[in-house]
N, C-alpha and C positions, 0 to 999 in steps of 0.2 A: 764582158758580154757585149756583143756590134747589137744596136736593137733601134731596129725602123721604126718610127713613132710618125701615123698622118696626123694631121689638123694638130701640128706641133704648135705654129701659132696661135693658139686657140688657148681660154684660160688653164682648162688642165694641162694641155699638152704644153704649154711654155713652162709649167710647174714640173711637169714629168721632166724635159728634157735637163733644166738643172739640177733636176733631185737623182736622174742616173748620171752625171757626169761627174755631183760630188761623190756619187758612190760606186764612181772607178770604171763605169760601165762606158763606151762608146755610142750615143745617141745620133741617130741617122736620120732627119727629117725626108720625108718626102714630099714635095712639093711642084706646084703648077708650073714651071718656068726652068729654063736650063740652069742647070748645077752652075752655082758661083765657088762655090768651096765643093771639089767631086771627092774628096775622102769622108765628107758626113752629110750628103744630101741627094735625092735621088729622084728626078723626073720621072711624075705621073699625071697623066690627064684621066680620071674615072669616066668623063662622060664620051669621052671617045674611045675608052677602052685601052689606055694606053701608058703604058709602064717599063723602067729599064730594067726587065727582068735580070740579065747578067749582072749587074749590080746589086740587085738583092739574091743573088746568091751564095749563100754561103753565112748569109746575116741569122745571128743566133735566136731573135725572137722577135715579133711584129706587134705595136700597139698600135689598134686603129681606133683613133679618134673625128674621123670624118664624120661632117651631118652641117648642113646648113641650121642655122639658129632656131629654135621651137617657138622663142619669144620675141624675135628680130621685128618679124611683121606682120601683119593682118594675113589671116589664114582663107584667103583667097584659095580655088582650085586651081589656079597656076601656083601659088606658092606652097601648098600642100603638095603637088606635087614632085615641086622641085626636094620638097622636106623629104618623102620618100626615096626620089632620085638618088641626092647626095649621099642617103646610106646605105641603101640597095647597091647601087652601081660600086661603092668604092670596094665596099665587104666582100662582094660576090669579085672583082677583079683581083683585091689581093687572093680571096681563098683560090680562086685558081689556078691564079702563079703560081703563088707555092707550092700547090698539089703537082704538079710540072718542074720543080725546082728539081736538080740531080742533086743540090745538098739541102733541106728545105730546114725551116726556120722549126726550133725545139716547141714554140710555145707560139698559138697565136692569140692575144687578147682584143677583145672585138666590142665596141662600145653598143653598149643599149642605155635602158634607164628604164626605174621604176614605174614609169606608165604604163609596161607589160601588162600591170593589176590590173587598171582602171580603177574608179573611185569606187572604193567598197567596206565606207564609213570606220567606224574602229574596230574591224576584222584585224587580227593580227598575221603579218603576210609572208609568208617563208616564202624560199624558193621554189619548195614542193607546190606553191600554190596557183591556182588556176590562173589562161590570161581573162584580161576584158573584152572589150566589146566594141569600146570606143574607139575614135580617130588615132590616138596616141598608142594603145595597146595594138593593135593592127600594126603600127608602122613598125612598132617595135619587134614586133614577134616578125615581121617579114624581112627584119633589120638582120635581127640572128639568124632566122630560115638561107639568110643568102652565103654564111658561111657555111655551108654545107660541103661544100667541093675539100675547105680545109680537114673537117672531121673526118671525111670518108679516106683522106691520104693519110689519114693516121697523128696529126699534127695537135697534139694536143692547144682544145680550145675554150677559152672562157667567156663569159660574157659580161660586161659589165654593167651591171643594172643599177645605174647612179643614180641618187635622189639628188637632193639641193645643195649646191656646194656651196660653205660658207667663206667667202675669198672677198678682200676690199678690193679686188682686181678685176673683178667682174660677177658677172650670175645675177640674181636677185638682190644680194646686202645691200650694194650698193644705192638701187632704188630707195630702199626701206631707211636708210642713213638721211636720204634726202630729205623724205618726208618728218622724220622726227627729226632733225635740225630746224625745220621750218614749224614744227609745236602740229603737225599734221599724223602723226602717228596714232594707229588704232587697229586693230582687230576686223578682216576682214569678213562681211557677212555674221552670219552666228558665231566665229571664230570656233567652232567645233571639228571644221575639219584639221584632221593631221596631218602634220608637216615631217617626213623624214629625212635629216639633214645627214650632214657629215663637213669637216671641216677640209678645206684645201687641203691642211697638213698629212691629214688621213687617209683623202681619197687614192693622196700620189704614194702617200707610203703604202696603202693595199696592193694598189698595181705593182711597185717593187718588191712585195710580200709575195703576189703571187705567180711575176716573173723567178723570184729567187728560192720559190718555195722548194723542199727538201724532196728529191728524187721517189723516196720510197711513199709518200703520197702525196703527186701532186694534182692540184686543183682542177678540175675543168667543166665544162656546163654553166647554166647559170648562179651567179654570184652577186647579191646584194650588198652594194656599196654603200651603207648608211647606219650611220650612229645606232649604238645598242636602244639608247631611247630618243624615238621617234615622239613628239609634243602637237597637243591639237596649236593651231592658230592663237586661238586667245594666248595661252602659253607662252607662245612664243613670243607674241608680242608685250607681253607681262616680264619677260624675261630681258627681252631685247632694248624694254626702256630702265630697266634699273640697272642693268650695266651702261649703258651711257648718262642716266642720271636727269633723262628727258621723261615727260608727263606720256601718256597713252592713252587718250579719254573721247579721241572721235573716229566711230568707229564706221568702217565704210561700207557702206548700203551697196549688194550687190548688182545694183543696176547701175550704177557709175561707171566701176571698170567694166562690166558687159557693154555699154554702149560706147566707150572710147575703143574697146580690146577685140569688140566682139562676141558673142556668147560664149560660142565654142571653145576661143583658144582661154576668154577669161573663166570659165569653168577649170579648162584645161591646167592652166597657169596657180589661180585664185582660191579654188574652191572645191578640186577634187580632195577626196580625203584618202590618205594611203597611208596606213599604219604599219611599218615594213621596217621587219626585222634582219640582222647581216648574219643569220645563223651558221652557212657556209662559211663565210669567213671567220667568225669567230671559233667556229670545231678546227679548222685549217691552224689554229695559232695564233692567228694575227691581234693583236694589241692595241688596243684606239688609245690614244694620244689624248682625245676626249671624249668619254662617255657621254656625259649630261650638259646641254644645252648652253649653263651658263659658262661652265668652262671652255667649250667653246669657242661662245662669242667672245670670253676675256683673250682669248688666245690669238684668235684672228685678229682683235681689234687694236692688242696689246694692251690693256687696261686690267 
Protein backbone atom coordinates (compact mmCIF):
# COMPACT_ATOMS: atom_id res chain seq x y z
CA UNK A 1 0.00 0.00 0.00
CA UNK A 2 1.78 3.80 -1.42
CA UNK A 3 0.37 5.93 1.71
CA UNK A 4 0.90 9.88 1.88
CA UNK A 5 1.47 10.68 5.53
CA UNK A 6 1.85 14.99 6.28
CA UNK A 7 3.55 16.25 9.39
CA UNK A 8 5.72 12.92 8.95
CA UNK A 9 8.36 14.69 10.92
CA UNK A 10 6.48 15.09 13.63
CA UNK A 11 6.54 12.70 16.80
CA UNK A 12 3.68 10.35 15.34
CA UNK A 13 4.25 10.71 11.95
CA UNK A 14 8.21 9.84 12.17
CA UNK A 15 6.60 6.70 14.29
CA UNK A 16 4.02 5.91 11.50
CA UNK A 17 6.45 6.25 8.78
CA UNK A 18 8.77 3.48 10.13
CA UNK A 19 6.03 1.37 11.48
CA UNK A 20 4.41 1.17 7.43
CA UNK A 21 7.83 0.58 5.87
CA UNK A 22 8.51 -2.44 8.54
CA UNK A 23 5.07 -3.54 7.43
CA UNK A 24 5.80 -3.71 3.81
CA UNK A 25 3.74 -0.72 2.98
CA UNK A 26 5.35 2.35 0.83
CA UNK A 27 5.36 5.65 3.18
CA UNK A 28 5.25 8.89 1.06
CA UNK A 29 5.96 12.05 3.03
CA UNK A 30 4.66 15.26 1.95
CA UNK A 31 6.50 18.15 2.67
CA UNK A 32 7.24 22.08 2.34
CA UNK A 33 10.35 22.00 -0.06
CA UNK A 34 11.19 20.22 -3.47
CA UNK A 35 11.27 16.59 -3.50
CA UNK A 36 14.92 15.37 -2.66
CA UNK A 37 13.97 11.64 -3.14
CA UNK A 38 10.53 12.00 -5.88
CA UNK A 39 9.57 8.13 -5.43
CA UNK A 40 8.55 8.82 -1.58
CA UNK A 41 8.03 12.53 -1.11
CA UNK A 42 5.59 15.02 -2.37
CA UNK A 43 5.50 18.97 -2.36
CA UNK A 44 2.84 20.82 -0.53
CA UNK A 45 2.58 24.24 0.66
CA UNK A 46 -1.18 24.33 2.58
CA UNK A 47 -1.12 27.86 3.21
CA UNK A 48 -0.86 28.87 -0.38
CA UNK A 49 -3.06 26.23 -1.37
CA UNK A 50 -0.64 24.34 -3.11
CA UNK A 51 0.13 20.57 -3.77
CA UNK A 52 1.54 18.02 -6.55
CA UNK A 53 -1.63 16.70 -7.16
CA UNK A 54 -0.26 14.17 -10.11
CA UNK A 55 1.81 12.81 -7.63
CA UNK A 56 -0.62 11.85 -5.35
CA UNK A 57 -2.58 10.19 -7.67
CA UNK A 58 -2.97 7.11 -7.65
CA UNK A 59 -1.56 6.80 -3.75
CA UNK A 60 -3.70 4.17 -1.97
CA UNK A 61 -4.40 5.91 1.35
CA UNK A 62 -3.65 9.60 2.93
CA UNK A 63 -2.63 10.12 6.76
CA UNK A 64 -2.84 13.60 7.68
CA UNK A 65 -0.98 14.67 10.54
CA UNK A 66 -0.61 18.43 10.13
CA UNK A 67 -1.21 21.14 12.88
CA UNK A 68 1.25 23.49 14.39
CA UNK A 69 2.05 22.47 18.14
CA UNK A 70 -0.99 23.06 20.84
CA UNK A 71 1.85 23.36 23.56
CA UNK A 72 4.91 24.96 21.37
CA UNK A 73 3.80 28.46 22.76
CA UNK A 74 1.88 30.94 24.43
CA UNK A 75 -1.66 31.05 23.10
CA UNK A 76 -1.61 34.51 21.70
CA UNK A 77 -4.38 35.44 18.99
CA UNK A 78 -1.82 35.22 16.20
CA UNK A 79 -0.81 31.94 17.44
CA UNK A 80 -4.19 30.64 17.98
CA UNK A 81 -4.74 31.27 14.90
CA UNK A 82 -1.94 30.12 13.11
CA UNK A 83 -3.13 26.62 15.53
CA UNK A 84 -6.26 26.80 13.42
CA UNK A 85 -4.65 27.61 10.10
CA UNK A 86 -2.21 24.81 10.09
CA UNK A 87 -5.20 22.28 10.38
CA UNK A 88 -7.93 23.87 8.56
CA UNK A 89 -5.90 24.73 5.48
CA UNK A 90 -3.86 21.48 5.17
CA UNK A 91 -7.26 18.94 5.79
CA UNK A 92 -9.46 21.10 3.64
CA UNK A 93 -6.51 21.08 0.56
CA UNK A 94 -5.85 17.49 0.84
CA UNK A 95 -9.90 16.60 1.09
CA UNK A 96 -10.13 18.38 -2.02
CA UNK A 97 -7.54 17.02 -4.08
CA UNK A 98 -8.68 13.90 -3.57
CA UNK A 99 -12.18 14.54 -4.22
CA UNK A 100 -10.62 15.72 -7.97
CA UNK A 101 -8.31 12.70 -8.05
CA UNK A 102 -9.32 10.43 -11.32
CA UNK A 103 -7.88 7.46 -9.16
CA UNK A 104 -8.47 8.80 -5.42
CA UNK A 105 -6.95 7.45 -2.26
CA UNK A 106 -9.04 4.28 -0.57
CA UNK A 107 -8.94 5.70 3.04
CA UNK A 108 -8.43 9.09 4.11
CA UNK A 109 -7.32 9.45 7.90
CA UNK A 110 -7.48 12.96 9.25
CA UNK A 111 -5.84 14.01 12.54
CA UNK A 112 -7.99 15.58 15.43
CA UNK A 113 -7.72 14.83 19.29
CA UNK A 114 -9.54 14.59 22.26
CA UNK A 115 -10.19 18.09 23.09
CA UNK A 116 -13.31 17.64 20.72
CA UNK A 117 -14.94 17.05 24.59
CA UNK A 118 -13.83 19.88 26.30
CA UNK A 119 -13.25 19.26 30.02
CA UNK A 120 -16.26 17.40 31.35
CA UNK A 121 -14.75 15.98 34.75
CA UNK A 122 -15.33 12.09 35.06
CA UNK A 123 -18.12 11.87 32.38
CA UNK A 124 -17.14 8.84 30.63
CA UNK A 125 -16.70 9.95 26.74
CA UNK A 126 -17.42 7.80 23.69
CA UNK A 127 -17.48 8.94 20.43
CA UNK A 128 -21.21 9.26 20.32
CA UNK A 129 -20.53 11.94 22.76
CA UNK A 130 -21.28 15.73 22.45
CA UNK A 131 -18.46 18.41 21.38
CA UNK A 132 -17.38 21.40 23.92
CA UNK A 133 -17.33 24.68 23.87
CA UNK A 134 -13.90 25.67 24.63
CA UNK A 135 -10.93 26.93 22.40
CA UNK A 136 -9.51 23.38 21.82
CA UNK A 137 -12.93 21.70 20.95
CA UNK A 138 -13.80 24.48 18.35
CA UNK A 139 -10.56 23.97 16.70
CA UNK A 140 -11.13 20.45 16.56
CA UNK A 141 -14.41 20.09 15.34
CA UNK A 142 -13.56 22.81 12.54
CA UNK A 143 -10.34 20.64 12.10
CA UNK A 144 -12.67 17.48 10.93
CA UNK A 145 -15.62 20.05 9.49
CA UNK A 146 -12.68 20.84 6.74
CA UNK A 147 -12.54 17.29 5.47
CA UNK A 148 -15.72 17.45 4.14
CA UNK A 149 -15.00 17.71 0.40
CA UNK A 150 -13.11 14.06 1.16
CA UNK A 151 -16.63 12.48 2.56
CA UNK A 152 -18.84 13.80 0.02
CA UNK A 153 -16.45 11.95 -2.96
CA UNK A 154 -17.07 9.00 -1.21
CA UNK A 155 -13.38 8.44 0.32
CA UNK A 156 -13.83 6.72 3.13
CA UNK A 157 -12.77 8.95 6.39
CA UNK A 158 -11.64 8.76 9.82
CA UNK A 159 -10.63 10.94 12.36
CA UNK A 160 -8.35 10.64 14.79
CA UNK A 161 -9.11 11.83 18.24
CA UNK A 162 -5.78 11.36 19.99
CA UNK A 163 -5.21 11.90 23.79
CA UNK A 164 -1.66 11.83 25.17
CA UNK A 165 0.96 10.12 23.57
CA UNK A 166 3.16 8.31 25.72
CA UNK A 167 6.83 8.52 23.62
CA UNK A 168 10.48 9.44 25.45
CA UNK A 169 10.67 11.14 21.87
CA UNK A 170 8.39 13.77 22.62
CA UNK A 171 4.73 14.98 23.77
CA UNK A 172 4.38 15.51 27.41
CA UNK A 173 6.71 12.43 29.22
CA UNK A 174 9.38 13.86 28.44
CA UNK A 175 8.56 17.11 30.64
CA UNK A 176 7.38 15.02 33.38
CA UNK A 177 10.82 12.77 33.33
CA UNK A 178 12.46 16.00 33.93
CA UNK A 179 10.88 17.18 36.87
CA UNK A 180 10.95 13.83 38.73
CA UNK A 181 14.83 13.43 37.98
CA UNK A 182 15.19 16.61 39.70
CA UNK A 183 12.94 15.12 43.28
CA UNK A 184 10.24 18.05 41.59
CA UNK A 185 7.53 15.50 40.63
CA UNK A 186 3.79 15.93 41.94
CA UNK A 187 0.36 15.96 41.01
CA UNK A 188 -1.01 18.67 39.23
CA UNK A 189 -3.80 20.97 41.02
CA UNK A 190 -6.34 18.68 42.89
CA UNK A 191 -4.80 15.93 40.66
CA UNK A 192 -8.65 14.79 39.95
CA UNK A 193 -8.58 15.61 36.62
CA UNK A 194 -8.27 12.72 33.93
CA UNK A 195 -5.61 12.02 31.88
CA UNK A 196 -6.39 9.71 28.53
CA UNK A 197 -3.36 8.35 27.39
CA UNK A 198 -2.19 5.88 24.85
CA UNK A 199 1.38 4.67 24.24
CA UNK A 200 3.44 5.68 20.99
CA UNK A 201 3.34 1.92 20.29
CA UNK A 202 -0.57 1.94 20.02
CA UNK A 203 -1.33 5.00 18.77
CA UNK A 204 0.77 3.92 15.25
CA UNK A 205 -0.48 0.49 15.56
CA UNK A 206 -4.26 1.86 15.46
CA UNK A 207 -3.68 4.04 12.41
CA UNK A 208 -2.16 0.74 10.65
CA UNK A 209 -5.27 -1.16 12.37
CA UNK A 210 -7.25 1.05 10.73
CA UNK A 211 -5.56 1.68 7.30
CA UNK A 212 -5.46 -2.24 7.17
CA UNK A 213 -8.65 -2.83 8.61
CA UNK A 214 -10.90 -5.77 6.74
CA UNK A 215 -13.09 -4.50 3.75
CA UNK A 216 -16.43 -5.94 5.04
CA UNK A 217 -16.21 -3.37 7.91
CA UNK A 218 -14.19 -0.77 7.66
CA UNK A 219 -13.93 2.08 10.08
CA UNK A 220 -14.83 5.65 9.43
CA UNK A 221 -16.05 8.93 11.41
CA UNK A 222 -14.72 9.70 14.54
CA UNK A 223 -12.28 7.36 16.46
CA UNK A 224 -10.78 7.73 19.87
CA UNK A 225 -7.25 7.01 20.12
CA UNK A 226 -6.66 6.39 23.85
CA UNK A 227 -6.05 3.65 26.27
CA UNK A 228 -9.07 1.43 27.47
CA UNK A 229 -8.34 3.14 30.97
CA UNK A 230 -8.07 6.61 31.05
CA UNK A 231 -6.42 7.68 35.04
CA UNK A 232 -7.21 11.00 37.03
CA UNK A 233 -3.74 13.08 37.47
CA UNK A 234 -2.92 12.01 40.95
CA UNK A 235 -2.87 8.46 39.43
CA UNK A 236 -0.85 9.01 37.03
CA UNK A 237 1.49 10.56 38.79
CA UNK A 238 1.27 7.77 41.55
CA UNK A 239 2.03 5.63 38.89
CA UNK A 240 4.64 7.26 36.98
CA UNK A 241 6.86 7.65 40.16
CA UNK A 242 7.02 3.88 41.23
CA UNK A 243 7.94 2.82 37.80
CA UNK A 244 10.99 5.01 37.84
CA UNK A 245 11.45 4.55 41.65
CA UNK A 246 11.41 8.55 42.23
CA UNK A 247 9.45 10.10 45.34
CA UNK A 248 6.03 12.33 44.29
CA UNK A 249 5.20 14.43 47.24
CA UNK A 250 5.18 18.23 45.73
CA UNK A 251 2.32 18.89 44.38
CA UNK A 252 1.85 21.91 41.85
CA UNK A 253 -0.54 24.79 42.87
CA UNK A 254 -2.31 25.63 39.80
CA UNK A 255 -1.28 29.09 39.58
CA UNK A 256 2.22 28.41 38.63
CA UNK A 257 1.72 26.87 35.36
CA UNK A 258 -1.18 29.37 34.62
CA UNK A 259 1.15 32.24 35.00
CA UNK A 260 4.21 30.79 33.23
CA UNK A 261 1.64 28.91 30.46
CA UNK A 262 -1.14 31.16 30.58
CA UNK A 263 -4.60 30.42 31.81
CA UNK A 264 -6.17 29.13 28.87
CA UNK A 265 -3.53 26.88 27.25
CA UNK A 266 -2.60 25.76 31.09
CA UNK A 267 -6.17 24.71 31.79
CA UNK A 268 -5.95 23.54 28.16
CA UNK A 269 -2.74 21.45 28.68
CA UNK A 270 -2.92 20.94 32.81
CA UNK A 271 -6.18 20.56 34.08
CA UNK A 272 -8.88 19.82 31.79
CA UNK A 273 -10.38 16.60 32.63
CA UNK A 274 -11.46 13.98 29.80
CA UNK A 275 -12.37 10.60 30.73
CA UNK A 276 -12.32 9.10 27.13
CA UNK A 277 -12.97 5.80 26.14
CA UNK A 278 -11.46 4.04 22.46
CA UNK A 279 -14.98 2.23 22.20
CA UNK A 280 -14.80 2.35 18.16
CA UNK A 281 -11.70 1.07 18.23
CA UNK A 282 -12.00 -1.51 20.30
CA UNK A 283 -15.65 -2.98 18.67
CA UNK A 284 -13.37 -2.48 15.21
CA UNK A 285 -10.80 -5.43 16.68
CA UNK A 286 -8.02 -3.47 17.47
CA UNK A 287 -5.73 -4.86 20.44
CA UNK A 288 -3.86 -2.43 22.83
CA UNK A 289 -0.34 -3.54 23.35
CA UNK A 290 -1.15 -1.71 26.67
CA UNK A 291 -4.27 -1.47 28.47
CA UNK A 292 -3.36 -0.12 32.09
CA UNK A 293 -1.24 2.78 32.79
CA UNK A 294 1.76 0.91 34.39
CA UNK A 295 2.32 -1.28 31.65
CA UNK A 296 2.49 1.36 29.67
CA UNK A 297 5.00 3.42 31.10
CA UNK A 298 7.09 0.11 31.62
CA UNK A 299 7.03 -0.31 28.00
CA UNK A 300 7.83 3.13 26.68
CA UNK A 301 10.42 3.69 29.28
CA UNK A 302 11.76 0.00 28.87
CA UNK A 303 11.83 -0.88 32.65
Amino acid sequence: MDVAVSGASGLIGTALVKALSDAGHRPVRLVRRDPTASQDEIRWIPSAGEIDAQSLDGIDAVVNLSGAGVGDKRWTPEYKRLLVASRTESTRLLAETMAKLSKQPSVFLSGSAIGYYGSQGDTELTEQSPPGSDFLATLSADWEAAARPAIDAGIRTAFLRTGIVLSTEGGALPKLLALFKLGLGGRFGSGQQYMSWITIGDEVGAILHLLEGPESSPVGGPVNLTAPQPVTNKRFTEVLSDVLGRPAVLPVPAFGPKLVLGSERADALLFDSMRVLPATLQQSGYRFSATDLESGLRQVLGR
